[in-house]
C-alpha positions in Angstrom: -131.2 -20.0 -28.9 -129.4 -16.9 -28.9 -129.7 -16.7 -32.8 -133.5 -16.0 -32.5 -133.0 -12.8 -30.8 -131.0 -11.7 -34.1 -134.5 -12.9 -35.7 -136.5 -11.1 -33.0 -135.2 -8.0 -32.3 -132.8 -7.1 -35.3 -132.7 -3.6 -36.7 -130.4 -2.5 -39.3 -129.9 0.9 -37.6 -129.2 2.0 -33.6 -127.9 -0.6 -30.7 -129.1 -3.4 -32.2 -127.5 -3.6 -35.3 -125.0 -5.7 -33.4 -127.3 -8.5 -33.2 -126.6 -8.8 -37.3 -123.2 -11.1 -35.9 -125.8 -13.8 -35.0 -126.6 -14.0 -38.9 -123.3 -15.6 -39.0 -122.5 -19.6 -38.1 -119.0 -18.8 -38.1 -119.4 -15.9 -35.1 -121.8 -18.9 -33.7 -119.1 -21.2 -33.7 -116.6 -19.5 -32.3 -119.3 -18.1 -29.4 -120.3 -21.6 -29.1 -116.6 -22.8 -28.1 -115.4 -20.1 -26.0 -119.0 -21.3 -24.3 -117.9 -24.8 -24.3 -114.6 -23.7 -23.0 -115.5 -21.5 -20.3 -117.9 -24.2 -18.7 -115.3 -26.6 -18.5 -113.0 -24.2 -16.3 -115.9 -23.2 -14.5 -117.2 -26.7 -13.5 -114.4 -29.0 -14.2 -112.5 -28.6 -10.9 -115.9 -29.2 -9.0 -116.4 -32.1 -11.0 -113.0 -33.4 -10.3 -113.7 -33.1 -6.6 -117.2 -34.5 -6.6 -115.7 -37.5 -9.0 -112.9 -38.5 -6.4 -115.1 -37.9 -3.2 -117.5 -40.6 -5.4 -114.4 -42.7 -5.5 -115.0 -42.6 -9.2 -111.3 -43.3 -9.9 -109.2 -45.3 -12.9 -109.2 -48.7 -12.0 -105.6 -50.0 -13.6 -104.9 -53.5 -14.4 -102.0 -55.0 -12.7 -100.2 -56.0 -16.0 -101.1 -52.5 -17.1 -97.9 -50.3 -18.2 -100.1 -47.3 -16.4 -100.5 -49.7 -13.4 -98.9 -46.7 -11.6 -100.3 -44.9 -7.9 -100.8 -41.5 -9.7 -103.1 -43.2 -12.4 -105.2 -45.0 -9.9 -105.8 -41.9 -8.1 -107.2 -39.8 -11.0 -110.5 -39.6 -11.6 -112.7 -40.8 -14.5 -116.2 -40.3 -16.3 -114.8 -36.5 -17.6 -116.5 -37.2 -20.4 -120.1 -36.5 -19.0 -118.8 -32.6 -18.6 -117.4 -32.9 -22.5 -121.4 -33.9 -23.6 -122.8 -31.6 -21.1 -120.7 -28.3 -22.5 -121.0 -29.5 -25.7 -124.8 -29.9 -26.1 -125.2 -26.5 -23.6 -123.2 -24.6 -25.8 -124.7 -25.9 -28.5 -128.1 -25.8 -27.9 -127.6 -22.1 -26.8 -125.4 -20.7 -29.8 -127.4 -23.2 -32.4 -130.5 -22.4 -34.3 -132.6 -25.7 -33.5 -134.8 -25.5 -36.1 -132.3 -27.3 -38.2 -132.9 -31.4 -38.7 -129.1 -31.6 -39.2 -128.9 -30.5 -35.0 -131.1 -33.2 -33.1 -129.1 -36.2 -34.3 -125.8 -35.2 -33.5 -126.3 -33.7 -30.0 -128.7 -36.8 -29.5 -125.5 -38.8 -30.4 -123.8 -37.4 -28.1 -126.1 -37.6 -25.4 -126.6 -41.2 -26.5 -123.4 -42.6 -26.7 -122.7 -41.0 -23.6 -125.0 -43.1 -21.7 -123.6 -46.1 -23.3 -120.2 -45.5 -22.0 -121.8 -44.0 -18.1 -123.1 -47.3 -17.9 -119.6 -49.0 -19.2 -117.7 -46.9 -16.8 -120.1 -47.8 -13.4 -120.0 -51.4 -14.2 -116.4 -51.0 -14.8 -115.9 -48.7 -11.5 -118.5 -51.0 -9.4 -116.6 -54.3 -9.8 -113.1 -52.9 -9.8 -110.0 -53.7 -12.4 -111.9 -57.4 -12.8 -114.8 -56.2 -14.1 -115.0 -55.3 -18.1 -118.0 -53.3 -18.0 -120.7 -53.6 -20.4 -120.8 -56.8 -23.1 -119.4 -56.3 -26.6 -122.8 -57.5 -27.5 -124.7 -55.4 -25.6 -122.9 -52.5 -26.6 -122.9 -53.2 -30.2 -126.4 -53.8 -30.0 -127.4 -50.2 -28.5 -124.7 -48.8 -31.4 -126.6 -50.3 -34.0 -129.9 -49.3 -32.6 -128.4 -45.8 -32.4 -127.3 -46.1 -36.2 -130.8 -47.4 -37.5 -132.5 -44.5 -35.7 -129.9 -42.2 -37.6 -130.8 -44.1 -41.2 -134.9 -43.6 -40.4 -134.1 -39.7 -39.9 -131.5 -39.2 -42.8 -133.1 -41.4 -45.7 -137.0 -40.8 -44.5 -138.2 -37.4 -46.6 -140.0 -36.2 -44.0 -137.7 -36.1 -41.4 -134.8 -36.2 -43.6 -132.6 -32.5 -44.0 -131.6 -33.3 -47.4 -134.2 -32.6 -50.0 -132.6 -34.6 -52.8 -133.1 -38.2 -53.2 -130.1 -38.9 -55.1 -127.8 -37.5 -52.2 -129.3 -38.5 -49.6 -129.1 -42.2 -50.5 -125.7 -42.0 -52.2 -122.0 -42.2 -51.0 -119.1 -40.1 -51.8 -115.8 -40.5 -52.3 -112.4 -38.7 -51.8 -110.9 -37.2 -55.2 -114.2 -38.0 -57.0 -116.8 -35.5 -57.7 -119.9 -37.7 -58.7 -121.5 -40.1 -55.6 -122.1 -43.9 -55.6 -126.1 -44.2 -55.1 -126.7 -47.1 -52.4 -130.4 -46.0 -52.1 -131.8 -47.8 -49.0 -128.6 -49.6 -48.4 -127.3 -46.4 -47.5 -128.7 -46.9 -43.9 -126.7 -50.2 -43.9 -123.8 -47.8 -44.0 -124.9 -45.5 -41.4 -125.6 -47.9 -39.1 -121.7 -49.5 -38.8 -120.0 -46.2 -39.5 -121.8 -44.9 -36.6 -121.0 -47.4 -34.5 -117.2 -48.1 -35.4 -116.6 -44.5 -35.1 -117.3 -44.8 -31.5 -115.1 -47.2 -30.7 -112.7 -46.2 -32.7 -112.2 -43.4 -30.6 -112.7 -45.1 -27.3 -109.6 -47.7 -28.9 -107.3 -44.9 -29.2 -108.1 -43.2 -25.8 -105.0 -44.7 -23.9 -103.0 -41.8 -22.5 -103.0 -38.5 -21.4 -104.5 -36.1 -23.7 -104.1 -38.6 -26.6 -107.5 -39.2 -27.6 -109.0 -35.2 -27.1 -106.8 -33.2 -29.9 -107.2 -36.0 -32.4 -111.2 -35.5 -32.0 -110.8 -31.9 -32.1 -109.1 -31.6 -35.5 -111.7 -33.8 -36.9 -114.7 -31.8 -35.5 -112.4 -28.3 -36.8 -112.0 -30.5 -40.5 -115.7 -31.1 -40.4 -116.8 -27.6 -39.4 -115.2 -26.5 -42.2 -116.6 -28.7 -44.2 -120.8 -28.1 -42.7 -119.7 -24.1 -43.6 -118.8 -25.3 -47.6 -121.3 -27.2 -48.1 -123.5 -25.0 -46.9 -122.9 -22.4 -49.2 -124.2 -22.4 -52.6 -121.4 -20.7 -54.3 -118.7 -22.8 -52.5 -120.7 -25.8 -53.4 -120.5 -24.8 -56.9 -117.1 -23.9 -57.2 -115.8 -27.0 -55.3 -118.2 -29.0 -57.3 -120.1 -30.9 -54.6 -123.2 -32.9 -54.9 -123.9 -32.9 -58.7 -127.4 -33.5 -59.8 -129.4 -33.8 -63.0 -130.6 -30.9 -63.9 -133.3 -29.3 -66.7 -132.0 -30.0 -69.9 -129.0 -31.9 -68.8 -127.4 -29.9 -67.2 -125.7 -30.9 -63.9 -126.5 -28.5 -61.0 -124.4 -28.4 -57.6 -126.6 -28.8 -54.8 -125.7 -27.5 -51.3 -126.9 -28.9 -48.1 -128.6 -26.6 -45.0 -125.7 -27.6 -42.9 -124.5 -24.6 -42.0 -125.6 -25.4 -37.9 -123.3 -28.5 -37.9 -120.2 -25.8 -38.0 -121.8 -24.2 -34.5 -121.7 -27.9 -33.1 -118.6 -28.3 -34.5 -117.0 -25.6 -32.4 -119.1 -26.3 -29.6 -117.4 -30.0 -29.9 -113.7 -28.2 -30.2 -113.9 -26.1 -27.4 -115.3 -28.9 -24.6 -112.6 -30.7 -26.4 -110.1 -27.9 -25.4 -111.5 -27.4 -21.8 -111.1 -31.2 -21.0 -107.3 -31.2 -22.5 -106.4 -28.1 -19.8 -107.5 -30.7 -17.1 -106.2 -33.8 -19.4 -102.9 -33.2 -20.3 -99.9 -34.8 -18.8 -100.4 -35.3 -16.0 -103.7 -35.5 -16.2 -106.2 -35.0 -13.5 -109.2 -36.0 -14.8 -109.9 -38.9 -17.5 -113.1 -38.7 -20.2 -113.5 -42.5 -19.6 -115.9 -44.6 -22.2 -118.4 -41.8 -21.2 -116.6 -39.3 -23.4 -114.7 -41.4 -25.8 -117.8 -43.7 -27.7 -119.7 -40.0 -27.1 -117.2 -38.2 -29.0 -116.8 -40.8 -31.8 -120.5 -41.2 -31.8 -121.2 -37.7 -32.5 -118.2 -37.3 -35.2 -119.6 -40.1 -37.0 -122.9 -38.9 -37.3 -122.1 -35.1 -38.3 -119.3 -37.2 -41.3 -123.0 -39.4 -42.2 -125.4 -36.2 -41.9 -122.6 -34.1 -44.1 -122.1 -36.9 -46.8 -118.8 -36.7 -45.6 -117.8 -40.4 -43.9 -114.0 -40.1 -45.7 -113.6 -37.3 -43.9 -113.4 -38.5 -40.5 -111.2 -42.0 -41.9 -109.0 -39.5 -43.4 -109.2 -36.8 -40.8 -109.4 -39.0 -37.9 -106.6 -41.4 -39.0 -105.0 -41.6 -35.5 -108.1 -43.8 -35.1 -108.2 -45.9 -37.7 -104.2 -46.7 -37.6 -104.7 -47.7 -33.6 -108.2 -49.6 -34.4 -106.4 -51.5 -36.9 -103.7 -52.5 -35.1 -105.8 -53.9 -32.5 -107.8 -55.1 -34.9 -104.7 -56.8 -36.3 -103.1 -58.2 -32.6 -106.7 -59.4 -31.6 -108.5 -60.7 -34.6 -105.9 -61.9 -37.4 -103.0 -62.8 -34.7 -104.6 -64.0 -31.1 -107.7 -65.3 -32.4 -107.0 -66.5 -36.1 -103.1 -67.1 -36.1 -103.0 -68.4 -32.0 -100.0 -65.5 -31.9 -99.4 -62.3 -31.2 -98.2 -60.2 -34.4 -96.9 -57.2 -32.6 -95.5 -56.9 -29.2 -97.6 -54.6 -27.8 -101.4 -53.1 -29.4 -102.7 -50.7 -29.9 -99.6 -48.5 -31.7 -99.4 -46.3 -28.6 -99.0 -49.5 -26.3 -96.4 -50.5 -28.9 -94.8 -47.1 -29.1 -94.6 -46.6 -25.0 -92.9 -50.2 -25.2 -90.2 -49.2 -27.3 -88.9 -46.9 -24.5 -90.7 -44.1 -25.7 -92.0 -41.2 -22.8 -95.7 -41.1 -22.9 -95.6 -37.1 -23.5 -93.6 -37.9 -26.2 -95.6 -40.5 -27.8 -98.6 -38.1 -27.0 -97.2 -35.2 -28.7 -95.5 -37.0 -31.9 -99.4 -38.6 -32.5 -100.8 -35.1 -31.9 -98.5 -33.5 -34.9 -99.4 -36.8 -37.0 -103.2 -35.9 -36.2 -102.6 -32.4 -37.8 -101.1 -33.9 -40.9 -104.2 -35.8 -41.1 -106.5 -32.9 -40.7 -104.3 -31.5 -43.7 -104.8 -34.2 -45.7 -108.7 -34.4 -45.1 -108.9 -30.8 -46.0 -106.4 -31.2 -49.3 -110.1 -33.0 -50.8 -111.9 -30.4 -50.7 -109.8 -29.1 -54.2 -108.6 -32.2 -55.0 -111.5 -33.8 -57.0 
């Protein structure tokens, strides 16, 4: 909102010259995190009070390696304050106008609600109860993810103009896109939805899940600003079209908003992880994981860019597929278990490893993946 007053009361000379910063999504983004940031140390020790007067605790299972009396004292559902700063901060530092902006923040608010509920059924019935179905879940993921498709592939809602990349996907390394055409929502639809929980998978300790989801919301920032810009488009060689005569144009995408969102996303992030880190005193709960991985997965759909979190966000995809592995292929398929312990940081924390430790060695793995997403953006 604050990026109409550069459009309302601009001047290029006196006092309000200053308002030209506005112009800029990267001034945006950084307002919109130090936002972000600043409502999570105003408001996050309130919430921690109001959460544990609730009695709105972690509920640990007995054969739980964190079955421990500081865990069951700390409370949960953090993640309502990471949505909340996020989508303020956003909506305040954002211009609105742009279709990329509804669908993530509605992610966010979306997925959200998924995991509230989750966390109440979970909290209401105590360490026994397992919260919402699978199927019910899945269900309102997918429902999410076709609501995404409709609004990305549908021209008139749709914020990319060209046919041919809006129904096409696109690779690491490789400059030209495969073109799925309506099958494209197919896509949308799981990525969305296995984004979330592959972020809710990996939220197991203190502080693990947060900086992971913050490098990939930095990564994709980057990436909204790049594609965003015509010459950078050009010069990276990004979303090559037919053109008169031949010729192959580069088109770039208005995406330029997703970067404010972005930051917004990385300073919540950062306000939770003063309260989260070891020992935490607050957790984000399924409230703020399946939000976060909701609304990561639909800026890497929105951007064209769905490598970019699997590459970016590899922390998630090595501990989804190694629970994928233990649960699917070795409990269910194989009638055994394959490794000791699953997910990798379960397995790690079982090799006698401190769970700072194990925290902090998947943190500096996290930033080699952020590297490596951001390597593609030459290497094509």
């Amino acid at each position: 909102m604050l990026y109409f007053l550069y459009e309302w009361f601009f001047a290029p000379e006196g006092v309000r010259v200053v308002l030209r910063l506005l112009r800029y999504p990267t001034f945006r983004a950084m307002g919109a995190a130090a936002t972000a940031f600043i409502i999570w140390l105003i408001l996050g020790p309130r919430l921690i009070r109001w959460l544990s007067r609730a009695h709105l605790t972690e509920k640990t299972r007995a054969y739980s390696p964190f079955n421990t009396p500081r865990k069951r004292t700390v409370p949960t559902m953090g993640g309502a304050l990471i949505v909340g700063a996020t989508v303020a901060a956003a909506l305040l530092w954002c211009d609105i106008r742009s279709l990329f902006v509804p669908p993530i923040l509605g992610a966010g608010l979306f997925f959200g609600a998924i995991g509230a509920i989750d966390d109440l059924r979970k909290l209401r019935g105590g360490a026994s109860d397992r919260g919402l179905p699978a199927a019910a879940k899945l269900a309102a993921q997918f429902a999410f993810g076709a609501l995404l498709a409709v609004w990305l592939l549908w021209p008139a809602t749709s914020p990319i103009p060209d046919e041919t990349i809006r129904g096409s996907l696109y690779f690491p390394f490789v400059k030209a896109g495969l073109y799925l055409g309506p099958a494209f929502g197919l896509l949308a639809i799981l990525f969305t939805a296995f984004a979330s929980n592959a972020v809710n998978i990996a939220d197991g300790m203190d502080g693990l899940a947060i900086v992971p989801a913050m490098l990939v919301a930095l990564v994709l920032g980057v990436f909204a600003y790049l594609l965003g810009s015509p010459a950078a488009v050009a010069f990276l060689q990004y979303f090559p079209v037919a053109g008169a005569e031949g010729q192959v144009i580069y088109r770039s995408l208005t995406c330029m908003e997703v970067t404010v969102i972005c930051g917004a996303l990385f300073g919540a992030g950062a306000g939770f992880l003063w309260f989260n880190a070891y020992p935490a005193t607050i957790f984000m709960g399924d409230t703020g994981s399946l939000a976060l991985g909701g609304m990561l997965g639909t800026a890497s759909v929105m951007l064209k860019q769905e490598y970019v979190f699997l590459i970016a966000g590899g922390l998630f995809i090595v501990e989804t597929g190694s629970s994928f592995i233990q649960q699917v292929i070795g409990l269910r398929l194989l009638g055994r278990r394959i490794f000791y312990r699953a997910p990798l940081h379960l397995a790690l924390l079982h090799r006698g490893m401190g769970e700072n430790k194990v925290t902090v060695r998947l943190w500096i793995v996290s930033v080699f993946f952020a590297l490596a997403a951001l390597s593609t953006l030459k290497l094509r």
